[in-house]
N, CA and C of each residue as an Amber inpcrd file, in Angstrom:
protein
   519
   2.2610000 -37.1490000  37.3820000   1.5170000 -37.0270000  36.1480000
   2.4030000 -36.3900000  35.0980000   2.2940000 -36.8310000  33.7130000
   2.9900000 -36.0690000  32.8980000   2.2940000 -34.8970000  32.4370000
   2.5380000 -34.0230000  32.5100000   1.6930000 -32.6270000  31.7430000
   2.8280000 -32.5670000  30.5810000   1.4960000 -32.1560000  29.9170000
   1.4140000 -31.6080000  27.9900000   1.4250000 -30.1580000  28.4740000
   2.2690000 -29.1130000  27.8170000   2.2700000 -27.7630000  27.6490000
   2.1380000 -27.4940000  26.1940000   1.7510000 -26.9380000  25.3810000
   1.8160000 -26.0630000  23.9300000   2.0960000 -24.8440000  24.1510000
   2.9580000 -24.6670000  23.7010000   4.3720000 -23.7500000  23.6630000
   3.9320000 -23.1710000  22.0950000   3.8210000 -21.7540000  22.0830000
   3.5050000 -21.1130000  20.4810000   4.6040000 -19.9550000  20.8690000
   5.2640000 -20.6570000  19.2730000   6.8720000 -19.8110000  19.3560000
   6.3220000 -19.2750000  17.7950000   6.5170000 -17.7350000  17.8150000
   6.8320000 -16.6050000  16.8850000   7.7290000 -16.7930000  16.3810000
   8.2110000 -16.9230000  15.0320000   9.8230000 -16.4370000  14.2730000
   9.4450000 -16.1500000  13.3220000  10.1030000 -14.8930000  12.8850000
   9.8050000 -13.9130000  12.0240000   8.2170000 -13.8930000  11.1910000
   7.5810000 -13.8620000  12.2510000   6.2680000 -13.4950000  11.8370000
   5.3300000 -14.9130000  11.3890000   6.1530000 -15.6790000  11.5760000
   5.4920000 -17.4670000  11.3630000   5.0260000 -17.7790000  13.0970000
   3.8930000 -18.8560000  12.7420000   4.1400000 -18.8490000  14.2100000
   3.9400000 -20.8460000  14.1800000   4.3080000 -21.5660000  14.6460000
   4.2830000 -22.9150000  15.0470000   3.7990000 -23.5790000  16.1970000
   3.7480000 -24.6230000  16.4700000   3.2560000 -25.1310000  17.4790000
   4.0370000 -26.4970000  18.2200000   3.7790000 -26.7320000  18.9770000
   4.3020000 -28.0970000  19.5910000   4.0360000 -29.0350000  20.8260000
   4.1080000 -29.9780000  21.3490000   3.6340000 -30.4240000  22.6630000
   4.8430000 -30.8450000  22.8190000   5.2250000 -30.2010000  24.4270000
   6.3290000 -30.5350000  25.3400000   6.1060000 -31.1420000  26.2640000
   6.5350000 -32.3330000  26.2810000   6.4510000 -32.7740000  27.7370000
   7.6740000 -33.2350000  28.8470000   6.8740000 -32.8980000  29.9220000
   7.7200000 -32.4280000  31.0020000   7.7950000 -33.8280000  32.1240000
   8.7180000 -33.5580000  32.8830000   8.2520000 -34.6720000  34.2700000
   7.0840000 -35.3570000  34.9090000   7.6160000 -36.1340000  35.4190000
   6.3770000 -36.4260000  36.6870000   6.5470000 -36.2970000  37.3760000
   5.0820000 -36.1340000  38.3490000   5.0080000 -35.9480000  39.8930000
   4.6800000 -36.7700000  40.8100000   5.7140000 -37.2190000  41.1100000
   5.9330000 -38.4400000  42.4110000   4.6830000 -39.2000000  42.6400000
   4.4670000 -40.1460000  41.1860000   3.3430000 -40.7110000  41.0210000
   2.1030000 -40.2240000  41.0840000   1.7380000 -39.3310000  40.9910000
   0.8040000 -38.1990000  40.5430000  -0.2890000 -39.0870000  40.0200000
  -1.7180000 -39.2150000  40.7860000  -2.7170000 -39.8540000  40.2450000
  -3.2840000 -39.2970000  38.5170000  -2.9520000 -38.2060000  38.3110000
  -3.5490000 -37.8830000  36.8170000  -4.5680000 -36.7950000  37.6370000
  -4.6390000 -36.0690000  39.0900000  -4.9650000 -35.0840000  39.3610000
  -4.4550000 -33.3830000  38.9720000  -5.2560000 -32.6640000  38.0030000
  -4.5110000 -31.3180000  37.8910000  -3.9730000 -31.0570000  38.6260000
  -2.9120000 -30.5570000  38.2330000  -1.9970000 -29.3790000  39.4710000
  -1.7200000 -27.9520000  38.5460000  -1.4810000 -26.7870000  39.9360000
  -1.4770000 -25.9810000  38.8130000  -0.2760000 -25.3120000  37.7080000
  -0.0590000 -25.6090000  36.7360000   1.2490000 -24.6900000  36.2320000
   1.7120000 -24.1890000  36.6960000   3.2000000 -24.5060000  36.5250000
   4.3770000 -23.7280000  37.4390000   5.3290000 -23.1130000  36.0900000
   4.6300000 -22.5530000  34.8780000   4.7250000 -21.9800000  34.1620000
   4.1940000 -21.2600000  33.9750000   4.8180000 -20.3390000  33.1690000
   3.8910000 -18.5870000  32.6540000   3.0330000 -18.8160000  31.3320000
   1.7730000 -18.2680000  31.3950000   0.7610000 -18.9660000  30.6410000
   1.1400000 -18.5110000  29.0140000   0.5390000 -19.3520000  27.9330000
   0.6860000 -20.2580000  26.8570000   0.3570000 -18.2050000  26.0150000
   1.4480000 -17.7450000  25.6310000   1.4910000 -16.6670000  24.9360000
   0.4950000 -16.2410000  23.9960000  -0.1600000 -15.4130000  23.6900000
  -0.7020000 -14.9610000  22.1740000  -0.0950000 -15.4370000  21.1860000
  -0.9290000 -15.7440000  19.6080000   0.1700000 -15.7070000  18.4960000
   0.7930000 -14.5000000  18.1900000   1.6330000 -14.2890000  17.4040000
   2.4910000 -12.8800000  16.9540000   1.2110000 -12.8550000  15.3960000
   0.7330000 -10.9750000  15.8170000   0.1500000 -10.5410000  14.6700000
   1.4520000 -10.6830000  13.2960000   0.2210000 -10.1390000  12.4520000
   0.9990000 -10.3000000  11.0700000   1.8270000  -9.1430000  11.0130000
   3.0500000  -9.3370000  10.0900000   3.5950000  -8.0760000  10.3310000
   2.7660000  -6.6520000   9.3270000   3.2260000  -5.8220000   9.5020000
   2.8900000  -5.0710000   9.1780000   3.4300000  -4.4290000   7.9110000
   2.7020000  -3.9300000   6.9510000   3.4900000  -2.9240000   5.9550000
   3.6040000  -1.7390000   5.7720000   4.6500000  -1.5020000   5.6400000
   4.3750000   0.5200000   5.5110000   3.3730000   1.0270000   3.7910000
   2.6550000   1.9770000   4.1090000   2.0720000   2.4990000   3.1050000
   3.0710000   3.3360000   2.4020000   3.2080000   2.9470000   0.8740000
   4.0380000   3.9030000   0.1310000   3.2250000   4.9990000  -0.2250000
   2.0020000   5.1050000  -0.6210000   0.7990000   5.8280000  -1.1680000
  -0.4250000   5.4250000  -0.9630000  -1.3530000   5.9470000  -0.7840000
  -2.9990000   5.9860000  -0.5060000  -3.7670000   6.8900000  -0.6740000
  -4.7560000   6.4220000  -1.1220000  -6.0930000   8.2980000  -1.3900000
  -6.9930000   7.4270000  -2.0010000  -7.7910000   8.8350000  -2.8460000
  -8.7130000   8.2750000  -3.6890000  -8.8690000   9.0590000  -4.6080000
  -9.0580000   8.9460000  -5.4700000  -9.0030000  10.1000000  -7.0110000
 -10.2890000   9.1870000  -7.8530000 -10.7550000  10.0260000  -8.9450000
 -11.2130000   9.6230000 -10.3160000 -10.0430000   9.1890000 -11.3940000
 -10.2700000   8.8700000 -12.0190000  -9.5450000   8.2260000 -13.4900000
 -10.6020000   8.6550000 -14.7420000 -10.3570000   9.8460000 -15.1110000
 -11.1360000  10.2320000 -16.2440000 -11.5340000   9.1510000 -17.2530000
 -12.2380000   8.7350000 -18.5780000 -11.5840000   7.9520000 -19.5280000
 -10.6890000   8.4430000 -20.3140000 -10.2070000   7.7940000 -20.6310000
  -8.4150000   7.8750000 -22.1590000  -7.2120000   9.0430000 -20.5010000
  -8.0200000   8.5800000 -19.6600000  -6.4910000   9.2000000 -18.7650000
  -5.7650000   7.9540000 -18.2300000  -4.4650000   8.1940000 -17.8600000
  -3.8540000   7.3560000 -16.9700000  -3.6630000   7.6840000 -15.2950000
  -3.1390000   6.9110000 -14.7270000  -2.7830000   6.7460000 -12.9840000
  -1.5230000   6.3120000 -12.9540000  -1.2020000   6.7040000 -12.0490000
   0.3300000   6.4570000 -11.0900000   0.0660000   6.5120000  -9.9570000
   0.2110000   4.4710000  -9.1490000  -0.6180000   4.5140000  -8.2320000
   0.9160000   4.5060000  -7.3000000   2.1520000   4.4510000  -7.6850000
   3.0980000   5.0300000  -6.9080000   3.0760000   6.5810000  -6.2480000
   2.8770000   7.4370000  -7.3290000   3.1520000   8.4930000  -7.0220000
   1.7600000   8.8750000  -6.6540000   0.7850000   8.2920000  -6.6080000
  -0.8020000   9.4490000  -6.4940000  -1.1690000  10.3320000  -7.6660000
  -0.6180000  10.3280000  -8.6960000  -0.5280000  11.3450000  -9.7790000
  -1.5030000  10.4960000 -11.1510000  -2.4650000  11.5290000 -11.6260000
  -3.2300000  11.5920000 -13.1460000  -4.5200000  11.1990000 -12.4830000
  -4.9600000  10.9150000 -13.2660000  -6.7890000  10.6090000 -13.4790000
  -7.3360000  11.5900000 -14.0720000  -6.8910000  12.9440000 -13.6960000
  -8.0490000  14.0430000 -14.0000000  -6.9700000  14.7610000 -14.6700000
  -5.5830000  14.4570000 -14.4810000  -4.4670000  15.0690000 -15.2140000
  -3.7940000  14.0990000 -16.1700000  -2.8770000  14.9590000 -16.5170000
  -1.8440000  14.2200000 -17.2810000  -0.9670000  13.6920000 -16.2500000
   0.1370000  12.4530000 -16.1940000   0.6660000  11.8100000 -14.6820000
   1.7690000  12.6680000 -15.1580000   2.5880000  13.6220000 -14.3000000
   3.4730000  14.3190000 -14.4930000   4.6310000  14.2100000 -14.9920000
   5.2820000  14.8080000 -15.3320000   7.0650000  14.3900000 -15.8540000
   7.8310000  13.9200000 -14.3530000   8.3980000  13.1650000 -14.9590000
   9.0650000  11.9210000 -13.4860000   8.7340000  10.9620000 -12.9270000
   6.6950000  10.9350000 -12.9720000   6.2910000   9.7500000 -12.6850000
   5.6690000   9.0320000 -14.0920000   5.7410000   7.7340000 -13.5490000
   5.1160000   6.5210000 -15.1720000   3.9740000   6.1250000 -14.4070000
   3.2390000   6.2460000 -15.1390000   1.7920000   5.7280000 -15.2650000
   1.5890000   4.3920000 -15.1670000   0.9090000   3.4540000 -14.5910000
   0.6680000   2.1090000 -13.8280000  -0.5070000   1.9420000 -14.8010000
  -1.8240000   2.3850000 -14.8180000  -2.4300000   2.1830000 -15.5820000
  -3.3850000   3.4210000 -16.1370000  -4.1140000   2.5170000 -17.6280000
  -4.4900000   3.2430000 -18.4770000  -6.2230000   2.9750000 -18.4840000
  -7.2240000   4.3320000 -18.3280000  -8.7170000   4.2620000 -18.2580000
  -9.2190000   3.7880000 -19.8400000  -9.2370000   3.2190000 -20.2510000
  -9.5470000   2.9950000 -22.0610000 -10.7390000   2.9390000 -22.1170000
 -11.6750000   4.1090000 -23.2060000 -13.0810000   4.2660000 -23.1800000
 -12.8500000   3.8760000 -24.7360000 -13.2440000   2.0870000 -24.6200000
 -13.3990000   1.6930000 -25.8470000 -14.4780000   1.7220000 -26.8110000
 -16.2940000   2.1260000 -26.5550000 -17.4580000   2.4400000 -26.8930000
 -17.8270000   3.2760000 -25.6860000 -19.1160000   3.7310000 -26.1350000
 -19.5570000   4.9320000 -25.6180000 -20.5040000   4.2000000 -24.0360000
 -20.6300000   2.7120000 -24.1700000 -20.8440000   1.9550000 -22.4280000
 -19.3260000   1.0290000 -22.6980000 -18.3980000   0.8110000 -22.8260000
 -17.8400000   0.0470000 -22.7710000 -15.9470000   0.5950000 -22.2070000
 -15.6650000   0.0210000 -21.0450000 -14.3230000   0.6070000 -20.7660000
 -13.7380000  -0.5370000 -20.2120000 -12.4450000   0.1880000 -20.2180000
 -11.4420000  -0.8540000 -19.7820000 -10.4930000  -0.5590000 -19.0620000
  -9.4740000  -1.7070000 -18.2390000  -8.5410000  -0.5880000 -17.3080000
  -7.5090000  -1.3880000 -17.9920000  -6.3160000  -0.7890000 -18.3210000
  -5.1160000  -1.2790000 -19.0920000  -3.9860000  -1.4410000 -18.4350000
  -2.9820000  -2.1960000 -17.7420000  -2.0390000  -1.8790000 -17.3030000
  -1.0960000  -1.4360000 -18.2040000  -0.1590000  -0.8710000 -17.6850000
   0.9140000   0.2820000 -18.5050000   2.0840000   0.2120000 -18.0920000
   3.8690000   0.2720000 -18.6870000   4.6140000   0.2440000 -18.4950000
   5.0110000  -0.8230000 -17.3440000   5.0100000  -1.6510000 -17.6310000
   5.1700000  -2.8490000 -16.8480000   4.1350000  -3.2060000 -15.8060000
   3.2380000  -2.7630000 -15.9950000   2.4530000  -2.6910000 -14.7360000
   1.6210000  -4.6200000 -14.9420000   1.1210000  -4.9130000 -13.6320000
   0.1990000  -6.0570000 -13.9010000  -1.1570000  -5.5350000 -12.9300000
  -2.2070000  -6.2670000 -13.4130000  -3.3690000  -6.2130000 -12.5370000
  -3.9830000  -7.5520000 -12.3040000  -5.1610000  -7.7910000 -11.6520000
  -5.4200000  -8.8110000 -11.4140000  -6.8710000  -8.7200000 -10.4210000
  -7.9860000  -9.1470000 -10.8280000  -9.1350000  -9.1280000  -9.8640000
  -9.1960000  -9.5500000  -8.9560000  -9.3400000  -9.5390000  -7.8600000
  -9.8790000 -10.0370000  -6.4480000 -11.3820000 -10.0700000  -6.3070000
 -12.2220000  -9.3600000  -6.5810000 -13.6070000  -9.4330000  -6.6970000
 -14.0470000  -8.5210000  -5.1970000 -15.4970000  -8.7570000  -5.3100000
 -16.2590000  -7.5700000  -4.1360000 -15.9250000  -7.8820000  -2.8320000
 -14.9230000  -7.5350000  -1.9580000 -14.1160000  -8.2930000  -0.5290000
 -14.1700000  -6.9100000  -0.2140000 -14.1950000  -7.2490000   1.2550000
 -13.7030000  -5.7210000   2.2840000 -12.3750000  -5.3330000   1.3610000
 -12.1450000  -3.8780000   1.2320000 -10.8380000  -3.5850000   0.7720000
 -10.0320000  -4.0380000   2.0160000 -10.4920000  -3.4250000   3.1300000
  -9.4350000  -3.7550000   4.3900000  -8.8240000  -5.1920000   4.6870000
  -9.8010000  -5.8560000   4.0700000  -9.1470000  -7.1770000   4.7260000
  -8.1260000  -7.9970000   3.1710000  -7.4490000  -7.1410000   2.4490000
  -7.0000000  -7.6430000   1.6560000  -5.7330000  -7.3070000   1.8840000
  -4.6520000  -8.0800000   1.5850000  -3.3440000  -8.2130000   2.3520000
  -2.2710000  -7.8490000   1.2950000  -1.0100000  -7.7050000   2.0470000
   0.2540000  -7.3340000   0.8960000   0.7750000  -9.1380000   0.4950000
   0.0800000 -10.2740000   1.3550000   0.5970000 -11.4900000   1.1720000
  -0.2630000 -11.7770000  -0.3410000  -1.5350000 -11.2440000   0.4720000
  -2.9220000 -12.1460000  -0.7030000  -2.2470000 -10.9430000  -2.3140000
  -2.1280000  -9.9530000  -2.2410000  -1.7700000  -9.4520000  -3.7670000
  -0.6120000  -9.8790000  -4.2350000   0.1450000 -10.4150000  -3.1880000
   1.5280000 -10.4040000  -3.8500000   1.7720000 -11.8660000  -4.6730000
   0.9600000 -12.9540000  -3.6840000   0.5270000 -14.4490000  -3.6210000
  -0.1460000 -14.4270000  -5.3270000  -0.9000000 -13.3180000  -5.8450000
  -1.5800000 -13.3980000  -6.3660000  -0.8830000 -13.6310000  -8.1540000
  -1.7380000 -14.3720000  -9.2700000  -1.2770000 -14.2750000 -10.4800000
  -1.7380000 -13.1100000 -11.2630000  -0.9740000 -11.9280000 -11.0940000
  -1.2420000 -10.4640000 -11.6880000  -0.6460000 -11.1630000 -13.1570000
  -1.3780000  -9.9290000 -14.2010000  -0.8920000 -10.2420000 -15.5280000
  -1.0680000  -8.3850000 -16.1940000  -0.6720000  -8.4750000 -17.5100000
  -0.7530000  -7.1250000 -18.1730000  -1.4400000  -7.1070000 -18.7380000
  -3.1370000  -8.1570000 -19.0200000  -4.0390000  -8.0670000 -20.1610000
  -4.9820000  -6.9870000 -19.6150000  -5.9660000  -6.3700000 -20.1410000
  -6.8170000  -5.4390000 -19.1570000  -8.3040000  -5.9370000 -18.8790000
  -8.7320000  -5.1440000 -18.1640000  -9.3960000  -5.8270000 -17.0390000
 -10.9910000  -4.3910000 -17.1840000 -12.0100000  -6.2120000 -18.3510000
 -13.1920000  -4.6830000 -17.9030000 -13.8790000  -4.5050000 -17.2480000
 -14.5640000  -3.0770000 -17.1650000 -14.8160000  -2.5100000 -16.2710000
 -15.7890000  -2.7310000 -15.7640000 -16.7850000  -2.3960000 -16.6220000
 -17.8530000  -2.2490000 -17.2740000 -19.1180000  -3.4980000 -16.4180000
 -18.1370000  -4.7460000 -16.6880000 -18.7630000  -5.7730000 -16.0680000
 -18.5200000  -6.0150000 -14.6310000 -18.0110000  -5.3890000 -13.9120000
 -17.4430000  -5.2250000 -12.3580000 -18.3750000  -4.2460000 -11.5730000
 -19.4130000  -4.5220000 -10.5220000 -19.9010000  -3.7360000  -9.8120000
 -18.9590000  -3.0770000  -8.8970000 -19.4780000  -1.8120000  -8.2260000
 -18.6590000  -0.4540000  -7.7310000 -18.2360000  -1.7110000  -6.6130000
 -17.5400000  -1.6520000  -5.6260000 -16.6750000  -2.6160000  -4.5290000
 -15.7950000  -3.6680000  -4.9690000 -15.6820000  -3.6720000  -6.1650000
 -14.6280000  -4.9620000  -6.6350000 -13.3970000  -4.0870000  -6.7550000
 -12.5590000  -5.1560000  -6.1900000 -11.2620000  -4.8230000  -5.6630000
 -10.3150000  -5.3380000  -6.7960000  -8.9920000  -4.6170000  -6.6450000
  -8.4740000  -5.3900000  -8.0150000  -6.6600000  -4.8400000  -7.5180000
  -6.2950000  -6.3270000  -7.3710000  -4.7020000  -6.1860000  -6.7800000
  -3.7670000  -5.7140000  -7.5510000  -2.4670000  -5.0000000  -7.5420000
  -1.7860000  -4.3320000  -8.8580000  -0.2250000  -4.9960000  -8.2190000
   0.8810000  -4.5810000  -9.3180000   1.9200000  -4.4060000  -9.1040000
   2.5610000  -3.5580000 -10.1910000   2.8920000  -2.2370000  -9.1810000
   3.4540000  -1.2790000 -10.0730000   4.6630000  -1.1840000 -11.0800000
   4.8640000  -0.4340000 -11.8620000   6.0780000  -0.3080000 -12.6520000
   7.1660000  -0.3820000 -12.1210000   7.2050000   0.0260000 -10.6280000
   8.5300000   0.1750000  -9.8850000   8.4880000  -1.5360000  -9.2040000
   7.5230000  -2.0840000  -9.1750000   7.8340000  -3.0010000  -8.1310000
   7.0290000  -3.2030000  -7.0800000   6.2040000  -2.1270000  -6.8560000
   5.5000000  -2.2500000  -5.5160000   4.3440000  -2.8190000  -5.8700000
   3.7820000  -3.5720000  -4.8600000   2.3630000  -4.4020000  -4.4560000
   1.1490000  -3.5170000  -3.9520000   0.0980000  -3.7470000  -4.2830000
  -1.1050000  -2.5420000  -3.5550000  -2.2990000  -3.1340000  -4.2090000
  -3.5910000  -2.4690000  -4.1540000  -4.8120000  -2.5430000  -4.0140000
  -5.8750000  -1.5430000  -4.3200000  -6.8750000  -1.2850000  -5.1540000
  -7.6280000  -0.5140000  -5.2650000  -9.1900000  -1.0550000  -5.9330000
  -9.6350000   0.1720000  -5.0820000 -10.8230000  -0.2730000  -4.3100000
 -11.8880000   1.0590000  -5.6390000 -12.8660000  -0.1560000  -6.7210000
 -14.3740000   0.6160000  -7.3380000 -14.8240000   0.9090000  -6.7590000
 -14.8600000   2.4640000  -6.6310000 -16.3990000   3.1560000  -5.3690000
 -17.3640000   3.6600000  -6.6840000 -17.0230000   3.9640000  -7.7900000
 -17.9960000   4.2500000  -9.0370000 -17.8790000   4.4220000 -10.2340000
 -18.5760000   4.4870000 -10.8560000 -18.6030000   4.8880000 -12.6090000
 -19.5570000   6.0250000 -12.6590000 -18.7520000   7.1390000 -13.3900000
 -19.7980000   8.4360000 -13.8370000 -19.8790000   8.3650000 -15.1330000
 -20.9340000   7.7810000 -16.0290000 -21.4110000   7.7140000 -17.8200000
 -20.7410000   6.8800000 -17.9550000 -20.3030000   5.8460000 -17.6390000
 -19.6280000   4.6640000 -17.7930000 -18.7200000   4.2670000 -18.4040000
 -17.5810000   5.5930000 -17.8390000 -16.4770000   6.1080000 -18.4080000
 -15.5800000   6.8400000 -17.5040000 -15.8150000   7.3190000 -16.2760000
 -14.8660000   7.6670000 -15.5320000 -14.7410000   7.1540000 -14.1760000
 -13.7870000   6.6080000 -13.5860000 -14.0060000   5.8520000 -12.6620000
 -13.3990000   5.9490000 -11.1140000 -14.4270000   6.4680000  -9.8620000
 -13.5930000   6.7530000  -8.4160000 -13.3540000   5.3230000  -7.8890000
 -11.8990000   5.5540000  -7.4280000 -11.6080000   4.6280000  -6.4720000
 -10.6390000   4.8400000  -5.4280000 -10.7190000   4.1480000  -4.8540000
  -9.5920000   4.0980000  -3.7770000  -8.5420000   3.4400000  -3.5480000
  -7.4010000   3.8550000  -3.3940000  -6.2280000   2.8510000  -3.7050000
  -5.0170000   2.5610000  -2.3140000  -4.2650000   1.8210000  -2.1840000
  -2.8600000   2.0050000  -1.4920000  -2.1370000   0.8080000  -1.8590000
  -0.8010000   1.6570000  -1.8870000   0.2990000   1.0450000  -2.5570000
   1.0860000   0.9850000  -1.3520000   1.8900000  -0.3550000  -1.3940000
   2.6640000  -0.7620000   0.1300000   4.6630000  -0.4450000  -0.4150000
   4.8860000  -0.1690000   0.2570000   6.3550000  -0.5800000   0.3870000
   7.1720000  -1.1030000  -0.3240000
């Protein structure tokens, strides 16, 4: 009989597929026999990214963030780090989130934060226009790429007077 094996080969974090086929067995009616191979592997998980930064802070309005460094919302972002983005309290219900110094943003909408990837933000068309707020319920997620370069994610947990805003963030590698 000829046996079909599928063989799932890993390389660098891709994974593929294929059908190999092998000999026959001395006219072999097309009765199973059992593998005289080691069974058909797992795929290879995704790789992994290191976290450059993560937490969760407020973003006052008219403050900025530095989602590299973890720094501002409730402060000024310190001397040494640049600010990623800007809280803009344009009317007294009306805000906005600004990206800043090269920064881009980009919505993803209300998704598990967890299940959002360094592929899916990076994949993603970030831009520098800003992004309001106002019209976004608390769980909408919104993908970034920082001033330096790095890719990340942060996560609306609220609005206090519809002007200062908690969330949760992490920035990858």
């Amino acid at each position: 009989m000829i046996r079909n094996w599928l063989e799932t080969v890993a390389v660098a974090g891709f994974v593929s597929s294929a059908i190999v086929l092998t000999g026959c067995d001395n006219g072999d009616s097309g009765a199973s026999a059992a593998p005289d191979a080691a069974p058909v592997a797992a795929p290879a998980a995704a790789v992994a990214r290191a976290t450059y930064s993560a937490g969760s802070a407020t973003i006052l309005g008219t403050f900025s963030f530095d989602y590299d460094a973890g720094s501002g919302g409730t402060t000024v972002v310190p001397a040494g780090n640049v600010a990623d983005v800007f809280l803009r309290r344009m009317t007294a219900a009306d805000s906005e989130l600004q990206p800043v110094n090269g920064a881009a943003i980009g919505v993803i909408g209300v998704v598990d934060f967890n299940s959002v990837t360094y592929e899916t933000v990076s994949g993603m068309g970030l831009g520098g226009g800003a992004v309001n707020l106002t019209s976004m319920p608390a769980g909408t997620v919104i993908g970034f790429k920082t001033d330096a370069g790095r890719f990340g994610k942060m996560r609306v947990n609220s609005y206090a007077g519809n002007h200062d805003m908690s969330m949760g963030w992490l920035t990858w590698e």
